[in-house]
C-alpha positions as CSV (number, residue, x, y, z in Angstrom):
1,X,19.6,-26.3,-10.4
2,X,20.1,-30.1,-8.9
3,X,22.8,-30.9,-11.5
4,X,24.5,-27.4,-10.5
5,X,24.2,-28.3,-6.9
6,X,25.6,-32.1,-7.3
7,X,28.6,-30.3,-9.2
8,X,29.6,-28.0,-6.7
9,X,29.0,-30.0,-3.8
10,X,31.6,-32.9,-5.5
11,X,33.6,-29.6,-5.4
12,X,33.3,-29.4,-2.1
13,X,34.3,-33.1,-1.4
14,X,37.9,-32.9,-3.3
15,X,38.1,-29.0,-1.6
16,X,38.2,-27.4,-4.5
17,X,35.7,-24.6,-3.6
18,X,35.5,-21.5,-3.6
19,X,33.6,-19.1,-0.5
20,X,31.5,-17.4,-3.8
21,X,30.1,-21.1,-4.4
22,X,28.7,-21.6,-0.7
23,X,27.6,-18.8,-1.1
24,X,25.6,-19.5,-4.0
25,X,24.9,-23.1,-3.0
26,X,23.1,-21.2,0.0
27,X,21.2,-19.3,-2.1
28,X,20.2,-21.8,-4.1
29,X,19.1,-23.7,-1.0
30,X,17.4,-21.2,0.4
31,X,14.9,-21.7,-2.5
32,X,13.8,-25.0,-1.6
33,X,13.4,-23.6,2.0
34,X,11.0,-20.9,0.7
35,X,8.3,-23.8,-0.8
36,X,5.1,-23.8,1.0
37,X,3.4,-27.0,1.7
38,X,-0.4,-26.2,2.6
39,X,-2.9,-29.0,1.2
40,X,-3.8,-26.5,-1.2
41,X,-1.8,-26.6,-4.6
42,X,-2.5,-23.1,-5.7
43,X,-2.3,-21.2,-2.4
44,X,1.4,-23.2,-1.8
45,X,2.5,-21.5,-5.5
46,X,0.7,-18.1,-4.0
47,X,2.6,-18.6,-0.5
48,X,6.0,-19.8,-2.2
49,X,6.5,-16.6,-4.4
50,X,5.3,-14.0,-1.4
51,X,7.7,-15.8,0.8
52,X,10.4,-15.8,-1.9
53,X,10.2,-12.1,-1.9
54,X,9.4,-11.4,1.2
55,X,13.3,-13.2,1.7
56,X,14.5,-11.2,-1.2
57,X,13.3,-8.2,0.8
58,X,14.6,-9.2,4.1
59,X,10.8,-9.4,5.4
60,X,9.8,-12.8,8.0
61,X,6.8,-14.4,6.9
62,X,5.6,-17.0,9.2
63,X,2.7,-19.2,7.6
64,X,0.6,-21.9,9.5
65,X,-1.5,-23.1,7.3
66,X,-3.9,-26.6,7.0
67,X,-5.3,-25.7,3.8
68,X,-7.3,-28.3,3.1
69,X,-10.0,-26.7,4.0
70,X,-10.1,-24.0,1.3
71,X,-10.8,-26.4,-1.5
72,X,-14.3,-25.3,-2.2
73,X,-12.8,-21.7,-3.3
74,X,-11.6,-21.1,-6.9
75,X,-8.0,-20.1,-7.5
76,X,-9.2,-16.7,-8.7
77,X,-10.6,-16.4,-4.8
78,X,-7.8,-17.5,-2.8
79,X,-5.5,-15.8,-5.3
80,X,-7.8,-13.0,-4.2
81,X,-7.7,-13.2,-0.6
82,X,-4.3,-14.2,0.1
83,X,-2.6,-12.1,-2.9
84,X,-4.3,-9.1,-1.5
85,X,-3.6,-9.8,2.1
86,X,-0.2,-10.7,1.1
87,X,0.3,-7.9,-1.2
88,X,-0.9,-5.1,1.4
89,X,1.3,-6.7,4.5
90,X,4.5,-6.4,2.2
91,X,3.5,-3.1,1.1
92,X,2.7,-2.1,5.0
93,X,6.1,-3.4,6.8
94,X,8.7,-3.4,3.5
95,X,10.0,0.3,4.7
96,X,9.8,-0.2,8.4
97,X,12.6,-0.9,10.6
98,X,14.2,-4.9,10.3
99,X,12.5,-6.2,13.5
100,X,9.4,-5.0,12.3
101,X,9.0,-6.0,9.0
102,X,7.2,-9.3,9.9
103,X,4.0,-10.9,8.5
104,X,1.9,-13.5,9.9
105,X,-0.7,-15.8,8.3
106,X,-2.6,-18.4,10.0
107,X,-5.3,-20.8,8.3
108,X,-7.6,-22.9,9.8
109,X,-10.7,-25.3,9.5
110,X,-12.6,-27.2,11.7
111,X,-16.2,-28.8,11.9
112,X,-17.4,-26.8,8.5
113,X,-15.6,-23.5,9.9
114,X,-12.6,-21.5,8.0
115,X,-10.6,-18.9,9.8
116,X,-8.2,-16.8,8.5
117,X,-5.7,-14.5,10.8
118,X,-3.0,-12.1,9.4
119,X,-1.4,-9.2,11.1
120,X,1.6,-7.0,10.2
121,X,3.1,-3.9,11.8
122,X,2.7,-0.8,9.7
123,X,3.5,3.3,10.2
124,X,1.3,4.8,7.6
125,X,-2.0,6.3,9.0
126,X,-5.0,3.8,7.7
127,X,-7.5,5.8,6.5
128,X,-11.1,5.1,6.7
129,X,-14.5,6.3,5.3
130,X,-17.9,4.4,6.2
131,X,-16.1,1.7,7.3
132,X,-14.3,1.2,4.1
133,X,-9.9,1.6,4.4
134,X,-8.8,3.7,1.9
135,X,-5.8,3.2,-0.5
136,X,-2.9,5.5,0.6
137,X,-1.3,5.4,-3.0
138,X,-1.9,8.8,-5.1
139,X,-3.7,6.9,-8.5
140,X,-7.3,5.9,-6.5
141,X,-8.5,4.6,-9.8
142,X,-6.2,1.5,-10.4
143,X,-5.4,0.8,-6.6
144,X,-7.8,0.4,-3.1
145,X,-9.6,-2.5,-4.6
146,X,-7.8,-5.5,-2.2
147,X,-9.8,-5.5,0.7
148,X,-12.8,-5.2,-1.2
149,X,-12.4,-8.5,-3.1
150,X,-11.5,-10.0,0.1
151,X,-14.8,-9.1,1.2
152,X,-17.2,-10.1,-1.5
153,X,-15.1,-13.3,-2.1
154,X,-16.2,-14.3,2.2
155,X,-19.7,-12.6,1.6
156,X,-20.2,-14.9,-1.7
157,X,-19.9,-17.9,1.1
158,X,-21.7,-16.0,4.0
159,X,-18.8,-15.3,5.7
160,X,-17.5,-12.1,8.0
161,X,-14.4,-10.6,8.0
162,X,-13.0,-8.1,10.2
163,X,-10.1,-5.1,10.0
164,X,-8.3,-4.0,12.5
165,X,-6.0,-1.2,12.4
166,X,-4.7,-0.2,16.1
167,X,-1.5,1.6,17.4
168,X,1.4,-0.4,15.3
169,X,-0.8,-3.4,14.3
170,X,-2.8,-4.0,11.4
171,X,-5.0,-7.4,11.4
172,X,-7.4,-8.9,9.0
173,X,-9.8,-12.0,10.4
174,X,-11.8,-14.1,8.2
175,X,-14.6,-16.6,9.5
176,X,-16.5,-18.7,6.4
């Protein structure tokens, strides 16, 4: 990708270019815009390909992130709690309106404490039963499994986590 880049920029220097290959340089660029920086090697790959098709799918993701603080976790758990909050935000706003397809993710640590905020808009009714959200795709079996991961992931640390699904807003905060 560099050497592509260096050769249509020098294009661009002697004005031989072409409005396809800004176009194309942008996309390309746009790529290196999408790379999350956390602290945390294996949540910036988890962060860098939701955010590159969260762009793909015209979908703002706004991270803050000092993820430092989640190196006591395995990659299997933070691929578990942010690929599942991730995965259910997309699937909440991806069919919504443009100004409300938008995902936030904040992560935290101080003094021994973790916290963990995301909220997305979403239009499908959030089922519950005993206090457990229920998938709302038709095959039960393979799907509905996300927030429950979450959850014994924080319990495994004594942790709490907390769902929220009111009016338009759907938020998920973790404490460990």
């Amino acid at each position: 990708k560099c050497h592509d880049l260096k050769k249509m920029l020098s294009g661009m220097l002697s004005g031989n270019i072409e409005s396809k290959d800004i176009n194309a340089i942008n996309n390309q660029l746009a790529i290196y815009d999408s790379i999350v920086k956390t602290g945390n090697d294996y949540l910036d790959v988890v962060l860098t390909d939701k955010s590159l098709y969260c762009e793909s799918k015209d979908i703002r993701l706004t991270v803050m992130a000092d993820a430092e603080k989640l190196n006591f976790l395995s990659d299997m758990e933070i691929y578990s709690i942010f690929g599942n909050i991730l995965d259910n935000a997309v699937e909440a706003v991806i069919n919504l309106e443009p100004e409300k397809r938008v995902i936030s993710l904040s992560v935290k640590g101080n003094d021994g404490i973790l916290c963990i905020h995301s909220d997305n808009y979403y239009k499908t009714p959030v089922e519950q039963s005993g206090g457990v959200f229920k998938t709302s795709k038709k095959d039960k079996t393979q799907h509905g499994f996300g927030l429950l991961s979450i959850k014994r992931v924080v319990e495994k640390y004594g942790g709490a986590m907390t769902v929220n699904a009111d009016g338009e807003v759907f938020s998920i905060d973790i404490i460990i």
